[in-house]
C-alpha positions in Angstrom: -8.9 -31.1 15.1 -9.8 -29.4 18.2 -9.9 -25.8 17.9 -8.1 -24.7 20.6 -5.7 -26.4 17.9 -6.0 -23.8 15.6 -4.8 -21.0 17.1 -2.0 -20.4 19.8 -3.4 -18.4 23.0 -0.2 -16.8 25.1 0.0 -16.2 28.6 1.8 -12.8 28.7 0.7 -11.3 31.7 4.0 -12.3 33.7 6.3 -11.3 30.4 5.3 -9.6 27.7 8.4 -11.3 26.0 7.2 -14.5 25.7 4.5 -12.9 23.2 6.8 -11.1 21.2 8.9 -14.6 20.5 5.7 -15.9 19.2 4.5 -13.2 16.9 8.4 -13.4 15.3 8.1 -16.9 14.9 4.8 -16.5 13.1 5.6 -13.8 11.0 6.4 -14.7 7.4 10.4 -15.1 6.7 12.2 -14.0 3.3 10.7 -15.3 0.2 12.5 -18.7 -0.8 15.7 -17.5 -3.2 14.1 -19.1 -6.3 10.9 -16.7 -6.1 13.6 -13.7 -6.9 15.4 -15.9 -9.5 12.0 -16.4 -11.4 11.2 -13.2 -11.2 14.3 -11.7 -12.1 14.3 -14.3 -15.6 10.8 -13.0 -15.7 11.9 -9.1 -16.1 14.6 -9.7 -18.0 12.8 -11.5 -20.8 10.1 -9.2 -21.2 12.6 -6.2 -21.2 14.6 -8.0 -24.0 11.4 -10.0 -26.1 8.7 -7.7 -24.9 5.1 -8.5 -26.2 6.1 -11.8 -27.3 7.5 -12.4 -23.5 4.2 -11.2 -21.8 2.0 -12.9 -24.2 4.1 -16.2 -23.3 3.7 -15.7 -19.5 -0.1 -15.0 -19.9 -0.5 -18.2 -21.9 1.3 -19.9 -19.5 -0.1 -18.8 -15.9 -3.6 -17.3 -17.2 -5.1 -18.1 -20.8 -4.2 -20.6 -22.8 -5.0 -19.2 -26.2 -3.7 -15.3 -25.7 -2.3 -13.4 -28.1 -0.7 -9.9 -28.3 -3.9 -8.6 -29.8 -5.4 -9.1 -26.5 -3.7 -7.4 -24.4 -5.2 -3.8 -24.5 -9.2 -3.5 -23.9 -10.6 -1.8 -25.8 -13.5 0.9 -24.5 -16.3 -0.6 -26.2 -15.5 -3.9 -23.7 -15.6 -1.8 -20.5 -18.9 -0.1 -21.7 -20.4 -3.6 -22.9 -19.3 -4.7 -18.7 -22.0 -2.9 -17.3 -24.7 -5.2 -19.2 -23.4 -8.0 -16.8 -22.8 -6.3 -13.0 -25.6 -5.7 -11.1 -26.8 -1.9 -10.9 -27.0 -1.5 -7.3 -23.5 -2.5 -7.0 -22.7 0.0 -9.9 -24.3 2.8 -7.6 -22.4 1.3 -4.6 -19.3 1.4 -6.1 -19.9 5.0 -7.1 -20.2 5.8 -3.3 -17.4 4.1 -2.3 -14.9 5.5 -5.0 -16.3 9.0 -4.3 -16.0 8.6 -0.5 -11.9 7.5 -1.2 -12.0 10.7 -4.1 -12.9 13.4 -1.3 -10.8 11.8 1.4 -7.6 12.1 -0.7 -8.5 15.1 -2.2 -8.6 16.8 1.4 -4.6 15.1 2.1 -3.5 17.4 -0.7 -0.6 19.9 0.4 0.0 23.1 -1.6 3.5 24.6 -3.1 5.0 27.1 -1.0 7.5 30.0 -1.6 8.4 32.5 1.2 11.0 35.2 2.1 13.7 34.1 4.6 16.2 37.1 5.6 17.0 37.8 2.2 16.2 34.8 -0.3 13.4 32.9 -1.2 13.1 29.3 -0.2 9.8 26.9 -1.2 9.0 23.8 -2.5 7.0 23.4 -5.4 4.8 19.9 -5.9 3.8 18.1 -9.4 2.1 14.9 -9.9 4.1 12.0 -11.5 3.1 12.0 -15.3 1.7 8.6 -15.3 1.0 5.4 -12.9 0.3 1.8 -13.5 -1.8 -0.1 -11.0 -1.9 -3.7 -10.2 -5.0 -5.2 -9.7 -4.2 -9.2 -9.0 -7.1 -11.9 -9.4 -6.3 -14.2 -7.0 -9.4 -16.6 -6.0 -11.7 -12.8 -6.6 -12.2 -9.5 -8.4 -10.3 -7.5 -6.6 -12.1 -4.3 -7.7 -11.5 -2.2 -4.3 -8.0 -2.3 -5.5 -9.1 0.4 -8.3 -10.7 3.2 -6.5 -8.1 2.6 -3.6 -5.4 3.1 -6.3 -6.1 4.9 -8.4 -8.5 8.1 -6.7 -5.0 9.0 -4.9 -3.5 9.0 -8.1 -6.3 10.9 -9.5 -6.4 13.4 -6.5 -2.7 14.3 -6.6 -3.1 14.9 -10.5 -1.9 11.9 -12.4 -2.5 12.1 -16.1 -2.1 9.0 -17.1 -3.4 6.2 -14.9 -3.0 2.6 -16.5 -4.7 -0.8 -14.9 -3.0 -4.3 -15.6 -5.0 -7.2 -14.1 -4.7 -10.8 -15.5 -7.5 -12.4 -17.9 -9.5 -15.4 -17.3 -9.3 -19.1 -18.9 -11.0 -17.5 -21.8 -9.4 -14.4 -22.1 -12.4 -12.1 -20.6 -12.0 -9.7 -17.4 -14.3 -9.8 -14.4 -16.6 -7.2 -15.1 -16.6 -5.6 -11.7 -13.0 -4.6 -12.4 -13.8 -3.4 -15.8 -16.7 -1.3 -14.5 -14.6 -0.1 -11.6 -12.0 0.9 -14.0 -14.3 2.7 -16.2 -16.2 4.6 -13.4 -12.4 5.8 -11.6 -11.9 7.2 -15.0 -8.4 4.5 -16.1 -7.1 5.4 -19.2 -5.9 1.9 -20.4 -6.7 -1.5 -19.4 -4.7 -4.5 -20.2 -5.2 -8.2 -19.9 -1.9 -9.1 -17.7 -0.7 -9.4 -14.1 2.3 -10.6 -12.3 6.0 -10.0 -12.7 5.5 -9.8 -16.5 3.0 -6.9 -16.3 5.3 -5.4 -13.3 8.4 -5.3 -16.2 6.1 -4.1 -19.2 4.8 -1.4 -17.0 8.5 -0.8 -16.1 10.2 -0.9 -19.3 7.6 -0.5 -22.0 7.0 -2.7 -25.0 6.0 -2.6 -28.2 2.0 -2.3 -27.2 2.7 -0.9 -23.4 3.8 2.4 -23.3 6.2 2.8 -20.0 4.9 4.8 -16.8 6.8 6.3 -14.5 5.2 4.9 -11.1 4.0 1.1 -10.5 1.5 0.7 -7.3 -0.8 -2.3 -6.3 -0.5 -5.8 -4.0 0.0 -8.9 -6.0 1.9 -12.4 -5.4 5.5 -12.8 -4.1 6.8 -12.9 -8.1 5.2 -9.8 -8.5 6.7 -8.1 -5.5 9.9 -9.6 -6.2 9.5 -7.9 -9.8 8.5 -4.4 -8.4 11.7 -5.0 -6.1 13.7 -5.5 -9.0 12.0 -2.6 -11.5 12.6 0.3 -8.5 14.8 2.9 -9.6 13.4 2.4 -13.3 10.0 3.6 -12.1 8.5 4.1 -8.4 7.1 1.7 -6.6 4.7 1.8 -3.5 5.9 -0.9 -1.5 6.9 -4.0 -1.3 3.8 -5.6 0.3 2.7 -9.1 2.2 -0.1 -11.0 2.8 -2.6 -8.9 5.0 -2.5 -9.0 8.4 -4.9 -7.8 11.6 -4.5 -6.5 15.4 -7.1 -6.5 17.9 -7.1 -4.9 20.9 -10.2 -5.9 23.2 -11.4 -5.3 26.6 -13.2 -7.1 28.7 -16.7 -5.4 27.6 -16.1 -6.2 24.1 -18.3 -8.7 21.7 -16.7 -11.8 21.2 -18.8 -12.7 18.3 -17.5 -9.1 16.9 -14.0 -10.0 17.5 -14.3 -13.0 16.2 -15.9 -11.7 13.3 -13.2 -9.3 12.9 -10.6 -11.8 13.3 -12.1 -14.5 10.9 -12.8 -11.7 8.0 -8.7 -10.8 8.0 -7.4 -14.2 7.8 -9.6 -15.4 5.1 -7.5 -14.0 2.5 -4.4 -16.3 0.7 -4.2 -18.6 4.1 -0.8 -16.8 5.2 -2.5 -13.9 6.6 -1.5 -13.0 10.6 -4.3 -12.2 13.1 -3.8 -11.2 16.2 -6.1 -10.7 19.6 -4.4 -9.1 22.6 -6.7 -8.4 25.5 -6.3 -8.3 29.4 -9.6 -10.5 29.9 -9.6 -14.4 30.3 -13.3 -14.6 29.7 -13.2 -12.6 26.7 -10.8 -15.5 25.1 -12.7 -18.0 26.1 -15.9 -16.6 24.1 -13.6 -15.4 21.2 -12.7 -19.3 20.3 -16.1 -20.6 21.1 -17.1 -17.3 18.4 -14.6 -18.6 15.9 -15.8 -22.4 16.2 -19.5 -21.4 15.5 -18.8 -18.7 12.8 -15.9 -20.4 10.9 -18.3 -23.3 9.6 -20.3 -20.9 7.7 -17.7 -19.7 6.0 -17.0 -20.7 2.4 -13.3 -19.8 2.9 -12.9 -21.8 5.9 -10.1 -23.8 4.8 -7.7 -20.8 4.3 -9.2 -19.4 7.4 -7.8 -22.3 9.3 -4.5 -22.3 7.2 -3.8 -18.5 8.7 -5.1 -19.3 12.3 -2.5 -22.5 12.3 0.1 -21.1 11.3 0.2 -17.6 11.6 -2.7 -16.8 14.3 -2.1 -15.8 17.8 -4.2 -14.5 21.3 -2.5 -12.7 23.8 -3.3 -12.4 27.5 -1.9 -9.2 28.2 -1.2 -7.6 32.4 -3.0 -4.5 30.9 -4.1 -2.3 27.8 -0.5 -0.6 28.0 0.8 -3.7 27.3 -1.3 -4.6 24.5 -0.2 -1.3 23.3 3.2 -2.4 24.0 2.5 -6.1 21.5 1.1 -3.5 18.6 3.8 -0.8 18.8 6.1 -4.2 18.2 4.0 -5.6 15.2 3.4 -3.0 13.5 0.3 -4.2 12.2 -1.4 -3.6 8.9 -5.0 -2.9 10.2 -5.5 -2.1 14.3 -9.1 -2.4 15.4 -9.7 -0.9 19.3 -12.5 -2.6 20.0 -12.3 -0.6 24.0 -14.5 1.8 25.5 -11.9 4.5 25.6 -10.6 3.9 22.0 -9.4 7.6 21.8 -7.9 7.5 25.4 -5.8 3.9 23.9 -4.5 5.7 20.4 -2.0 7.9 22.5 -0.5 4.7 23.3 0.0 3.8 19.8 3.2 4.6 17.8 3.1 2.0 14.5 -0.1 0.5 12.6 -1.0 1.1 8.9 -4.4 1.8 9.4 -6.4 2.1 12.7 -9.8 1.3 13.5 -11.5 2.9 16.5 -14.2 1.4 18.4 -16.4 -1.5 17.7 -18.5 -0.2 15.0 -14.9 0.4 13.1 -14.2 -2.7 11.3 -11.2 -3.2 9.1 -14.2 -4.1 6.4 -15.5 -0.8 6.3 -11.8 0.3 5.6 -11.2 -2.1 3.1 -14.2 -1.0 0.4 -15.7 2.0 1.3 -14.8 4.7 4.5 -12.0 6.9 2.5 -8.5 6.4 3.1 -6.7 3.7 1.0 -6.4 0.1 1.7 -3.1 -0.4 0.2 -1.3 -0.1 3.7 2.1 -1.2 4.8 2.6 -5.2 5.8 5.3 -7.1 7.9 6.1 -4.9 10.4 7.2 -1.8 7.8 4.3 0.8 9.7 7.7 1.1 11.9 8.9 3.2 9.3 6.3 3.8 6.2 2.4 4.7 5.7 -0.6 3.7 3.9 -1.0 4.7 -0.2 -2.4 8.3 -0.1 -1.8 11.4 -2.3 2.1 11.7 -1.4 3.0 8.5 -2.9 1.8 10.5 -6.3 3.5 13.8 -5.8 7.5 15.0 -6.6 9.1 17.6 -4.8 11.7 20.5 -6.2 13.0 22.3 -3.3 13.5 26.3 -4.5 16.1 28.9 -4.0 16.4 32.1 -5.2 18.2 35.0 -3.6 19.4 38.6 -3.9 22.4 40.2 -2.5 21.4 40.3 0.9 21.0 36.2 1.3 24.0 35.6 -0.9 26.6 37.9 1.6 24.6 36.2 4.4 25.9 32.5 3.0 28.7 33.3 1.2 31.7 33.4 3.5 30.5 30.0 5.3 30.2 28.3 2.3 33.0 28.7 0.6 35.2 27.8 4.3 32.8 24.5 4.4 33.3 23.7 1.1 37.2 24.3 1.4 37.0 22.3 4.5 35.7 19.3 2.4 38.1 19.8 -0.2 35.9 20.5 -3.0 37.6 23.7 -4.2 35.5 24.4 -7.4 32.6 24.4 -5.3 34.4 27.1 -3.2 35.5 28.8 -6.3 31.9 29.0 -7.4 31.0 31.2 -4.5 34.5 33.4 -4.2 33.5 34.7 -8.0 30.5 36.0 -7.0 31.6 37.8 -3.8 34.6 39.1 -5.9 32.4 41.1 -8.5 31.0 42.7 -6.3 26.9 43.9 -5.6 24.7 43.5 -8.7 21.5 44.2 -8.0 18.9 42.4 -8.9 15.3 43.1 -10.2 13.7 42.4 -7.3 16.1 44.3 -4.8 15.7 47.3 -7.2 12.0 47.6 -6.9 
């Protein structure tokens, strides 16, 4: 297969449409209707058998021989972890999860109470009380997935902070997630993943205490389960495979672009990748970058499943118009890899996470710069942003008020409320200004 097989270029100089059809038809459609009804049997057994439910799941998609007893690790197995990672990626680690620590830590707002023309209006924050993450296995230890979790969680003030990830053929962990777990401080570890962990972490059972906020990527079942759990606990997102954006200009390196491009869609083989650039020799170089770099690769066959079916280059009139192509996307990760990379980002409006300049690549996002990978996917940075110290925090809106403010609302309240025909919330209102003034502490002193 030829490569210029692999990956559809567009010619959307004349009309920018013809690029946008593309990039729909590429993008992943609804999950098949049987992934929801598996999940859904999935949650609903675990809520009903629980352990016994999880434990069957496990045997069935993880470890053959599981049992119950297994499922919590216990702390002398997370200490015993660091005897088999190397140290230098223990002190790497350490770096990365405090560079993600101080970045969220700076993201965090502060309570507020003021005096508005006679009451008092704030908001006052507070963490959630506990938070499970999800850290899939997939064909790798997904150990980023713990600092980039759970350091938000940590840095808004999460007590609890549980970790589910699935066990191996022989009922062990990957030690880089264990270690990672102990170094971001987790408070419990257990040994499952998918829709069954989603609806133990959901709904409790006899060995998993509940929490009150699930968070973390995983397979369609487990999205479908975190889909189906919401409103029991919160959720993050619902999230996809990953996906890239490039924008390029003529003086950029190909063999960097290529790079850039190869690196996002080596993933699960369904991840999108886009270039858009206004240069015809830059395109050129790109695919002659991919077809020397991809054979090196040891992922190269899910690297050509993504470019097939879900990769895409754009000739674009101009660097508005690439603009244009992103602002439509919505891309998980945006790399502007221009030589005005601040001048372009005015021209942005939607993208999860965005990389300026070459030296920026989505990579350096992904393990180690500070804000969290766990970004928005399929085209929801239209309307929703990347894991950060929000996600963790509740809101109470506060009102209290003297005299003053209540004669200042009164009489339009109790007419709105009559106009809606709620007259006991009217009638709440016309008590008060019917007794008359009584002052208050505050209005006193």
């Amino acid at each position: 297969m030829a490569l210029s097989d692999l990956i559809a270029v567009i010619d959307g100089r004349a009309d920018l449409q013809e690029c946008l059809a593309e990039l729909e038809g590429r993008r992943l459609r609804r999950q098949p209707a049987h992934i929801e009804q598996a999940a859904r049997e999935i949650v609903e057994r675990v809520v009903a058998e629980g352990d016994a439910a999880v434990v069957e799941y496990t045997r069935r998609f993880d470890c053959p021989t599981f049992t119950a007893e297994q499922l919590l690790v216990p702390p002398e197995a997370m200490q015993a972890a660091y005897d088999e990672v190397p140290q230098d990626w223990v002190r790497a680690y350490r770096r990365a999860r405090e560079n993600v620590l101080a970045y969220h830590e700076r993201q965090m707002p502060r309570s507020w109470f003021e005096e508005f023309d006679g009451m008092l209006l704030g908001e006052r924050l507070r963490p959630v009380e506990s938070v499970g993450v999800h850290v899939p296995g997939f064909s790798a230890p997904l150990f980023a997935t713990v600092a980039m979790s759970v350091e938000p969680a940590r840095a808004a003030g999460v007590e609890r902070v549980v970790v589910v990830t699935p066990p191996r053929k022989d009922g062990s962990i990957d030690p880089l997630v264990l270690v990672a777990a102990a170094e971001s401080g987790v408070d419990e570890v257990y040994r499952m993943a998918g829709a069954q962990a989603i609806a133990a972490l959901a709904h409790g059972t006899e060995r998993v205490e509940p929490v009150a906020m699930v968070v973390g990527p995983g397979n369609p079942y487990t999205m479908a389960a975190k889909r189906m759990v919401f409103g029991q606990v919160g959720i993050d997102s619902i999230a996809g495979p990953s996906e890239a954006m490039v924008i390029a200009d003529a003086q950029a390196d190909p063999s960097w672009v290529a790079a850039d491009l190869l690196c996002q869609a080596e993933h699960t083989g369904d991840n999108t990748v886009v270039l858009a650039t206004d240069s015809d020799a830059l395109i050129a170089q790109v695919i002659d970058e991919i077809a020397a770099q991809i054979e090196h690769l040891q992922r190269a066959e899910l690297i050509r499943q993504s470019l097939i079916e879900h990769g895409m280059i754009a000739l674009v009139a101009d660097m508005q118009a690439a603009c244009d192509l992103c602002n439509a996307l919505a891309p998980e990760h945006l790399q502007l890899s221009v030589a005005d990379p601040m001048g372009l980002l005015e021209m942005i409006e939607n993208a999860g996470a965005i990389f300026l300049g070459e030296l920026a690549t989505v990579p350096l996002g992904d393990y180690a710069a500070g804000p969290s990978h766990v970004l928005p996917t399929g085209g929801a940075a239209r309307f929703s942003s990347g894991l950060s110290v929000l996600d963790f925090l509740k809101s109470s809106s506060l009102i209290y008020t003297g005299e003053r403010g209540f004669s200042r609302l009164a009489q339009d309240v109790e007419m709105l409320a009559e106009a809606e025909g709620l007259d006991a919330h009217a009638a709440a209102v016309r008590l008060r200004r019917q007794a008359g003034h009584r002052p208050d502490v505050r209005e006193e002193s």
